[in-house]
Structure formats: C-alpha cells, structure tokens
N, C-alpha and C positions, 0 to 999 in steps of 0.2 A: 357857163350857162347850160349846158350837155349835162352839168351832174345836179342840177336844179331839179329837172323834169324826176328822175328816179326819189330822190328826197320826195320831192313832192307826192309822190303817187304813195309812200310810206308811211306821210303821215297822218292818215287813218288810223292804219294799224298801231302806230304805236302808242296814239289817244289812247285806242282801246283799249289798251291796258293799264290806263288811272281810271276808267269806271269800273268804280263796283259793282258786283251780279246783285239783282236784284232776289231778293229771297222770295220762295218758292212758300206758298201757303199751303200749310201742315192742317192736317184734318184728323190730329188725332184728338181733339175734343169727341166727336161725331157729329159737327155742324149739317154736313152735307145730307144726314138721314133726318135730320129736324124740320129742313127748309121749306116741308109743308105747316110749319109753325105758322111763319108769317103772313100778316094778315088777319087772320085771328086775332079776339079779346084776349088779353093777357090773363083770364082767371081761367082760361084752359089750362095752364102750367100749375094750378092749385092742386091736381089730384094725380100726379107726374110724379115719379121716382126719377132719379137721374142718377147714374153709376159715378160720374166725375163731377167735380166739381162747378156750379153752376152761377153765373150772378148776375141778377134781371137789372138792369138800369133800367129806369125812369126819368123822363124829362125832370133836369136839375138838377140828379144825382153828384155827389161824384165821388169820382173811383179812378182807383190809384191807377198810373200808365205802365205799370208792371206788365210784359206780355209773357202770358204762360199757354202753350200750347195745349196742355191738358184741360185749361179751364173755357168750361160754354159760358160765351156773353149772349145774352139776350135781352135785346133793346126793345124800348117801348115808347112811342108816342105819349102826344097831350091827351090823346082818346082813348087811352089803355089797350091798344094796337100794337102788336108783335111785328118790327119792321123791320127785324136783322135778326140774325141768326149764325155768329161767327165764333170761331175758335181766339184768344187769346186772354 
C-alpha cells in the first residue's frame, strides 16, 4: 500500500505525455492586421490588393479543408458581413 501513494501522485505526469501540444496559430497570412475587416460589407475587399493569397467564403461555399498558413480566409455572412478574418 506505501508504494500505491507515489504511483499515484505520478500519474498525472505521465498522462501527460500522450497529449498532444496543441498547435500554436501562425499569423503569417497577416490575419492579425486585417481584423479591422470585420464587420464591414464584404464589397470593401472589391478595391483591396492582397500580397498572399486570399479566399472569401460565402454562406454555402465550399472549400477544400486544406490548411495553408500563407493563405487569408475571409468569411462572410447571409448579409455580406465580413465575420472572420483568419490565416489557413
């Protein structure tokens, strides 16, 4: 029973080591400089250059689950409303 108590208090720790780190959200779209996007009508982005690649979804779209860090998502409401603004 004496070596129960130690085992016990251990495993925590060694859970810990079958979870996976959760991944760390990358900003090298430049999501983070846009974020005054949203909220906005989506025909603000009509007269916008963007250096990286860009793809506006629309309620119903769909688009491939591919995550690409270089590429801006930019989502849109049923109201043509800019409500996201993330990297993948």
């Amino acid at each position: 029973m004496k070596h129960a108590v130690p085992i016990i208090l251990c495993l925590p720790i060694l859970l810990a080591g079958c979870v996976s780190p959760v991944p760390v959200a990358s900003d090298q779209c430049g999501a983070s400089d846009l974020q005054y996007l949203v909220g906005q009508r989506g025909r603000v982005l009509d007269g916008m250059r963007f250096s990286q690649d860009v793809r506006v979804v629309q309620p119903g779209t769909s688009v491939t689950m591919d995550y690409r860090e270089d590429r801006l998502n930019i989502r849109l409401d049923s109201r043509d409303v800019i409500v996201e603004v993330v990297c993948g």
